[in-house]
TIMI-2910 file (N, C-alpha, C, CB; in pm, 1 decimal, decimal comma, always signed):
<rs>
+----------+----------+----------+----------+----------+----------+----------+----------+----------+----------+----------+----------+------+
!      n_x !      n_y !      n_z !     ca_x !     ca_y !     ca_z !      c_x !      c_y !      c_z !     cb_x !     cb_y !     cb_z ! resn !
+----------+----------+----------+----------+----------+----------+----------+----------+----------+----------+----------+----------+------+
!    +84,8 !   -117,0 !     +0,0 !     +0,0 !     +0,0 !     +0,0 !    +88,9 !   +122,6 !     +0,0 !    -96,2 !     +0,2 !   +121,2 !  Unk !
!    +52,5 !   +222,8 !    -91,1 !   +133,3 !   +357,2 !   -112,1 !    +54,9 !   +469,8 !   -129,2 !   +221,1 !   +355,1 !   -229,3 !  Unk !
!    +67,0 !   +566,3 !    -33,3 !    -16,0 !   +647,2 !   -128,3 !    +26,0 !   +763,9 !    -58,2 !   -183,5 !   +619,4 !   -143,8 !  Unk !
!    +67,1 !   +859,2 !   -108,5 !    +99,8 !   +968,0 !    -74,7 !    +26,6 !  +1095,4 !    -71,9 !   +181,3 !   +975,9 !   -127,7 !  Unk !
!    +55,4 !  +1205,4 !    +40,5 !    -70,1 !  +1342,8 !    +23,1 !    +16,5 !  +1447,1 !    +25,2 !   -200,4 !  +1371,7 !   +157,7 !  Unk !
!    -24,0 !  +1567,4 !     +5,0 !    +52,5 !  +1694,9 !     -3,5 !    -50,7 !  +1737,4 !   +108,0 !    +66,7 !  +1788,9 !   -164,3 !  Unk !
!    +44,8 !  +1842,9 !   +252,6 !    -58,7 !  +1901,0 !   +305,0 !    +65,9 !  +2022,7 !   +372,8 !   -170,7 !  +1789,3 !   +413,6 !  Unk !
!    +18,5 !  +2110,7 !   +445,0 !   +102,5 !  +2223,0 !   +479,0 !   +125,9 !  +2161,7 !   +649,9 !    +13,5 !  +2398,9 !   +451,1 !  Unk !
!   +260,7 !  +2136,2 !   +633,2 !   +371,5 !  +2169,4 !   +726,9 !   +302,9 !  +2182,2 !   +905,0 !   +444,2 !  +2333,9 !   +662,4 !  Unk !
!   +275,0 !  +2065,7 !   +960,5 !   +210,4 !  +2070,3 !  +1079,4 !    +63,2 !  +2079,6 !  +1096,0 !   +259,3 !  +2163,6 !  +1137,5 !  Unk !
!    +34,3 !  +2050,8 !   +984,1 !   -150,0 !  +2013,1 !  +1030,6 !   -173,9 !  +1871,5 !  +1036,0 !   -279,0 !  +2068,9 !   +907,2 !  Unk !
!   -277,2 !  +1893,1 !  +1112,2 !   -301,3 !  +1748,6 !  +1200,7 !   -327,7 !  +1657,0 !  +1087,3 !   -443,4 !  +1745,5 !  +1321,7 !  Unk !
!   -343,9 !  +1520,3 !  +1083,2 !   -353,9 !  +1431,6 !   +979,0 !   -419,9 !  +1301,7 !  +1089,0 !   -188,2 !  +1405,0 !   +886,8 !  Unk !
!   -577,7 !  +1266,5 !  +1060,6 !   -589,7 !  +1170,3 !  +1063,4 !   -631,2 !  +1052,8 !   +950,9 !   -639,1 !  +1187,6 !  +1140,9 !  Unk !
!   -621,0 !   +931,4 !  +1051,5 !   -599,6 !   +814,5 !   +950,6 !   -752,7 !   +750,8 !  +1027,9 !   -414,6 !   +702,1 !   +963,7 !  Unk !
!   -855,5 !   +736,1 !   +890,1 !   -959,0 !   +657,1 !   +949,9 !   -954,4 !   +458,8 !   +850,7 !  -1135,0 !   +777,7 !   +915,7 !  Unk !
!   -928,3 !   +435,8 !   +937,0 !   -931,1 !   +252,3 !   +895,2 !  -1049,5 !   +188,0 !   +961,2 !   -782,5 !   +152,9 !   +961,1 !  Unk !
!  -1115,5 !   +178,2 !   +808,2 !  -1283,4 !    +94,4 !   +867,5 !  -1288,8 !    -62,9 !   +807,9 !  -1459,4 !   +191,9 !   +781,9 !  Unk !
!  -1183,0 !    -88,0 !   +728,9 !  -1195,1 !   -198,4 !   +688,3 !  -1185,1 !   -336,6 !   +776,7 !  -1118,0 !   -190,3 !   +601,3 !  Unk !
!  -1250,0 !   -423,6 !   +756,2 !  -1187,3 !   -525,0 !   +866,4 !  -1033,5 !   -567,3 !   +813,6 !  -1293,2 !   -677,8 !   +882,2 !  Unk !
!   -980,1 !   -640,0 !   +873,7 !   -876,9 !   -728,6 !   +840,5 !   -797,2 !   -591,8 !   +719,9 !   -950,2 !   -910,1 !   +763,5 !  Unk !
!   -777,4 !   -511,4 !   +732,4 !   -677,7 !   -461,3 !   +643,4 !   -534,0 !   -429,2 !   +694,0 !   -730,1 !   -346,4 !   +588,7 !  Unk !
!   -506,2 !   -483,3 !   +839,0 !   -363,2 !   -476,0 !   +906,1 !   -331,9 !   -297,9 !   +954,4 !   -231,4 !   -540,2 !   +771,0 !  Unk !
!   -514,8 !   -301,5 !  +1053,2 !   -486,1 !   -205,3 !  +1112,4 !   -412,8 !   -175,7 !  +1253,9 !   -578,7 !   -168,3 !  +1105,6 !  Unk !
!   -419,1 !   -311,0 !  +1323,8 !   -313,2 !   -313,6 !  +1419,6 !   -180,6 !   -290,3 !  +1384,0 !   -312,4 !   -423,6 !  +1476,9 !  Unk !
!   -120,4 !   -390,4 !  +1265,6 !     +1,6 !   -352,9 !  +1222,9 !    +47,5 !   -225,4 !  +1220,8 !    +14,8 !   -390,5 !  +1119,1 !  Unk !
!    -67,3 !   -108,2 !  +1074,8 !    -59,8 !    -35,9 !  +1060,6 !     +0,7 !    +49,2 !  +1184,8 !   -147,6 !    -30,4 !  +1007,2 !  Unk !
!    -83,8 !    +94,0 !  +1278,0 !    -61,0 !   +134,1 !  +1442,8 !    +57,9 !   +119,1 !  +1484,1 !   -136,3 !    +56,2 !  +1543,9 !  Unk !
!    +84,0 !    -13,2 !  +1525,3 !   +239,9 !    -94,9 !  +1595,9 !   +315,6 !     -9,2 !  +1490,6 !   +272,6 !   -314,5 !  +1578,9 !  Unk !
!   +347,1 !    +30,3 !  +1333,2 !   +438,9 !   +116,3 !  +1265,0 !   +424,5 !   +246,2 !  +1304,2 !   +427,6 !   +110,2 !  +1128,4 !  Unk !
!   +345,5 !   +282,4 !  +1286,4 !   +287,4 !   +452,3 !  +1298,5 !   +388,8 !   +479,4 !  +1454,5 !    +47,1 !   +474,2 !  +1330,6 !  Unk !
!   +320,0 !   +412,5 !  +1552,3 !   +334,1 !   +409,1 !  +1679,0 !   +525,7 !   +390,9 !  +1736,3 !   +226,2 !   +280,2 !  +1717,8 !  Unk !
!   +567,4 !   +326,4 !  +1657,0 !   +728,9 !   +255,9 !  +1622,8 !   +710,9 !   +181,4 !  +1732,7 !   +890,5 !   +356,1 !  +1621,5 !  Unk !
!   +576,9 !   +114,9 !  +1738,5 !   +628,7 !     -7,6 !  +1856,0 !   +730,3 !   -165,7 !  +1776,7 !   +438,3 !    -85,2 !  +1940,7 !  Unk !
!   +744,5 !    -90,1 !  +1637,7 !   +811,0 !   -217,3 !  +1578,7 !   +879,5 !   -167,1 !  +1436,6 !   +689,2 !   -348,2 !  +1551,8 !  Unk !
!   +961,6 !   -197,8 !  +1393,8 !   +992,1 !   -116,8 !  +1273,7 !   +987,6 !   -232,2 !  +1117,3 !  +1166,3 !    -39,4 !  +1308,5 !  Unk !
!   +924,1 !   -201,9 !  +1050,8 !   +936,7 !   -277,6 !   +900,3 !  +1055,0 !   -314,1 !   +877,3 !   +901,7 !   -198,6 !   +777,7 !  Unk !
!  +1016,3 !   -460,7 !   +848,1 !  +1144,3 !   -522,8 !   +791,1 !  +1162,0 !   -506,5 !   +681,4 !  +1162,3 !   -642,7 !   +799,5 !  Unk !
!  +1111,4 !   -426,0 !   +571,4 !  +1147,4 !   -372,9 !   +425,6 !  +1091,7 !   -291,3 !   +436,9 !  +1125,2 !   -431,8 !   +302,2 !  Unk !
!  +1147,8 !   -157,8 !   +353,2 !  +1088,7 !    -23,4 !   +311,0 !  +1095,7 !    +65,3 !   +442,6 !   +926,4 !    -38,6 !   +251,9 !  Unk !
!  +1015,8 !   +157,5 !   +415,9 !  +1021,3 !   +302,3 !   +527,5 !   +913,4 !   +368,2 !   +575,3 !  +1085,3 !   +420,7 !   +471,9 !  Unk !
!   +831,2 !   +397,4 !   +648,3 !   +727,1 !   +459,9 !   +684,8 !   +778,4 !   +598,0 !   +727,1 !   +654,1 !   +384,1 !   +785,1 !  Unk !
!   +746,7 !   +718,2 !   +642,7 !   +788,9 !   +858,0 !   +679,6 !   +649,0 !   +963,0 !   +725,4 !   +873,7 !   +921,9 !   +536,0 !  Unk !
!   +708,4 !  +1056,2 !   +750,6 !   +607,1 !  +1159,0 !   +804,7 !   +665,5 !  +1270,4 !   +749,1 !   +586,6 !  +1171,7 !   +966,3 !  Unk !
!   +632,0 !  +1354,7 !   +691,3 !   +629,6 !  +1474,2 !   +649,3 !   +757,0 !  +1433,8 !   +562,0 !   +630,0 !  +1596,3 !   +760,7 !  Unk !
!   +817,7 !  +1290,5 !   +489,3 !   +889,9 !  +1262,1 !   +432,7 !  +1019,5 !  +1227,0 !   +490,2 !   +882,0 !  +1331,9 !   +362,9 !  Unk !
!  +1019,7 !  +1266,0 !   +652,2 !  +1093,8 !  +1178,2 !   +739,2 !  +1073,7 !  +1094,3 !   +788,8 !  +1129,7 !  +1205,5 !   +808,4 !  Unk !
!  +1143,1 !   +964,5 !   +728,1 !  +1170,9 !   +841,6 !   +804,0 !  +1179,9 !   +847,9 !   +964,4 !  +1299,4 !   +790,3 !   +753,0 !  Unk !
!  +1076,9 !   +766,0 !   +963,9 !  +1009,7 !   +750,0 !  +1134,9 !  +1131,9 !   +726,3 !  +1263,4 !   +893,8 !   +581,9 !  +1141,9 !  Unk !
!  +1178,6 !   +624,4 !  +1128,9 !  +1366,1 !   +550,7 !  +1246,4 !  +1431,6 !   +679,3 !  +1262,9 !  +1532,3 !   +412,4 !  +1135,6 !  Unk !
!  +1411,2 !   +785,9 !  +1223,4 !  +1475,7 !   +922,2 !  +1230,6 !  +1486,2 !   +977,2 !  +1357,5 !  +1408,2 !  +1017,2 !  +1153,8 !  Unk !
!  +1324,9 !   +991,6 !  +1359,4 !  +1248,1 !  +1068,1 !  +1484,9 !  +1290,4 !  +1015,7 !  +1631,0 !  +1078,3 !  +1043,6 !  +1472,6 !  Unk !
!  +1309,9 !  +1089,2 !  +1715,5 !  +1349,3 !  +1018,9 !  +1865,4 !  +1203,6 !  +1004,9 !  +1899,2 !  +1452,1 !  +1121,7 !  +1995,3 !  Unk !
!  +1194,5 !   +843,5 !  +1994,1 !  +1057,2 !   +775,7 !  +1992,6 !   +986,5 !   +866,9 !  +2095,5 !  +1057,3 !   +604,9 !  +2037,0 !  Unk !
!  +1046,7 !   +899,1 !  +2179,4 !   +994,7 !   +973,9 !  +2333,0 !   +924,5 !  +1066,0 !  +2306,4 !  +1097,2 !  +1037,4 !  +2431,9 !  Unk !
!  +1022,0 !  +1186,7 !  +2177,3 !   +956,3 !  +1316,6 !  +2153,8 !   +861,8 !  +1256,7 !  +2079,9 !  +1034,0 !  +1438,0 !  +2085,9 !  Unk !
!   +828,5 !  +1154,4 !  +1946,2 !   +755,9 !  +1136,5 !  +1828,1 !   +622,6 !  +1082,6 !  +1952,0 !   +836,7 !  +1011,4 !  +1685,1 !  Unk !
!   +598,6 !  +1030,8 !  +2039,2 !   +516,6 !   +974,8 !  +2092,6 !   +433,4 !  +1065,8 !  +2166,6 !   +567,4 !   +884,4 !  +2153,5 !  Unk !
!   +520,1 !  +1183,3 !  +2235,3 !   +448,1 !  +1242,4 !  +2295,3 !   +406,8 !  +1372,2 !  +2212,3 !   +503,6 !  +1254,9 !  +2414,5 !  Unk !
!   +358,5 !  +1322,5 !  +2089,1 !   +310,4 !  +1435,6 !  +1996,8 !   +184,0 !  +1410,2 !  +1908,4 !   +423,2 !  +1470,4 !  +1901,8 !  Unk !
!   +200,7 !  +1237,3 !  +1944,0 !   +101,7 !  +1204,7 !  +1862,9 !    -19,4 !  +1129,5 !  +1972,8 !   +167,4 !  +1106,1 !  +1737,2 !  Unk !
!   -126,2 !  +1051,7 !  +1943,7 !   -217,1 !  +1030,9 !  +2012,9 !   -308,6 !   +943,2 !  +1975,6 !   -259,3 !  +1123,1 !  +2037,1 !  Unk !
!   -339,9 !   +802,1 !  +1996,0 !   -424,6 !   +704,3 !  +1919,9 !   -568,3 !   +705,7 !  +1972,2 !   -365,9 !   +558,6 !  +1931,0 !  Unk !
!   -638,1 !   +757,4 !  +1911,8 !   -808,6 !   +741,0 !  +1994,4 !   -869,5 !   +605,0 !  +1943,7 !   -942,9 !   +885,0 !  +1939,4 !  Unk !
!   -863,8 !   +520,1 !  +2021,6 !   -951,6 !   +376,9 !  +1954,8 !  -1070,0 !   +380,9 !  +1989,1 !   -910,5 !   +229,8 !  +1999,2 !  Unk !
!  -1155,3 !   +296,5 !  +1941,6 !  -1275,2 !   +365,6 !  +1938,5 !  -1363,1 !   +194,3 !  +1973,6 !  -1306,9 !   +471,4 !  +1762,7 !  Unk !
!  -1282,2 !   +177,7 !  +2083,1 !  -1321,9 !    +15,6 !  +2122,4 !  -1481,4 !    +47,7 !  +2248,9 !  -1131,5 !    -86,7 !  +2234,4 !  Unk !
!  -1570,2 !    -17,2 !  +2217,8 !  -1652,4 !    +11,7 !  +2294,3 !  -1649,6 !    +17,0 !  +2444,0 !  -1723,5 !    -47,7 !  +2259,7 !  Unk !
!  -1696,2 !   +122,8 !  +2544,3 !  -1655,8 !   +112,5 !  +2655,4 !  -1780,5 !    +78,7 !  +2743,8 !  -1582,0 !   +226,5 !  +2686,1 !  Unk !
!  -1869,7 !    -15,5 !  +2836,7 !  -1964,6 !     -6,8 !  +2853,4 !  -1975,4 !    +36,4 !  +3031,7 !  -2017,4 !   -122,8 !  +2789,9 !  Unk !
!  -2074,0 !   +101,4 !  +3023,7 !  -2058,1 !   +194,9 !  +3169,0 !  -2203,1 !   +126,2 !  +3204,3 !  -2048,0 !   +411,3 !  +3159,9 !  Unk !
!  -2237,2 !   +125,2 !  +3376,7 !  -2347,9 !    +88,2 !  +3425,4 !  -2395,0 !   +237,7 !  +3459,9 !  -2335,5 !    -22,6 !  +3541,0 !  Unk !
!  -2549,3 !   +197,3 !  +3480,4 !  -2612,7 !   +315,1 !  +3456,9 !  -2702,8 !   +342,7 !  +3316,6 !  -2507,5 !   +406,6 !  +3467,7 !  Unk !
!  -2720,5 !   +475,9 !  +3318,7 !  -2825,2 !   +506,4 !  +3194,6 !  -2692,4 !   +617,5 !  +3109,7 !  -3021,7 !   +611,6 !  +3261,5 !  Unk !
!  -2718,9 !   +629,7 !  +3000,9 !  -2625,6 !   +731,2 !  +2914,2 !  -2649,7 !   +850,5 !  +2999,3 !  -2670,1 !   +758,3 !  +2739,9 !  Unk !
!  -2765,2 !   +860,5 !  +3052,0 !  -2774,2 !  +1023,5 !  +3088,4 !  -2667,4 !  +1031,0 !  +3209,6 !  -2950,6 !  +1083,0 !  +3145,5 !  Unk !
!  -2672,2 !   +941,8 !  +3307,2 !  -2599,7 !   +880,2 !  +3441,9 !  -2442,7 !   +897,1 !  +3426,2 !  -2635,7 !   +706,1 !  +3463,5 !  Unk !
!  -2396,7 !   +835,8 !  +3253,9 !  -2307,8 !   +845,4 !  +3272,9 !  -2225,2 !   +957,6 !  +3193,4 !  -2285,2 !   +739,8 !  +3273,1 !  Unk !
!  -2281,7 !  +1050,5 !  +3142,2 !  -2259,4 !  +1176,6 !  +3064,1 !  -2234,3 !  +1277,8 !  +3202,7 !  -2408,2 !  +1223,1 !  +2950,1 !  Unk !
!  -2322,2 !  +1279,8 !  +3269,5 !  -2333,8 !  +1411,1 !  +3372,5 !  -2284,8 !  +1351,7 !  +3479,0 !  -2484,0 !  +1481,1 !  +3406,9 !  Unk !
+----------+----------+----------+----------+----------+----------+----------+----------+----------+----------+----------+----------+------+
</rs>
């Protein structure tokens, strides 16, 4: 998979993956550098990720999963 975007220099970029089974964990574990590709390069703004120091690259970015969370109570109960 390749696909490249043009966008200006520090705007936010999300990634929505709805497919099943399309190796969105993987995807993540790279993004994330909890693991690095054994061929090729995953870059960001055209820098190679292995570049970036993991500490600063981590604490810049932010994964919202969107795994269901179930709370007791009523929605209203657990909103307010």
């Amino acid at each position: 998979m390749r696909q490249e975007s043009s966008r200006p220099r520090g705007e936010k970029l999300t990634l929505n993956m709805l497919l099943l089974q399309c190796g969105k964990s993987t995807t993540i574990g790279l993004v994330e550098r909890f693991y690095d590709p054994l061929s090729g390069i995953v870059t960001l703004d055209g820098v190679p990720l292995e570049d970036l120091n993991v500490a600063s690259f981590r604490s810049h970015t932010a994964l919202v999963s969107q795994e269901p969370t179930l709370y007791r109570g009523s929605v209203r109960f657990n909103v307010l």
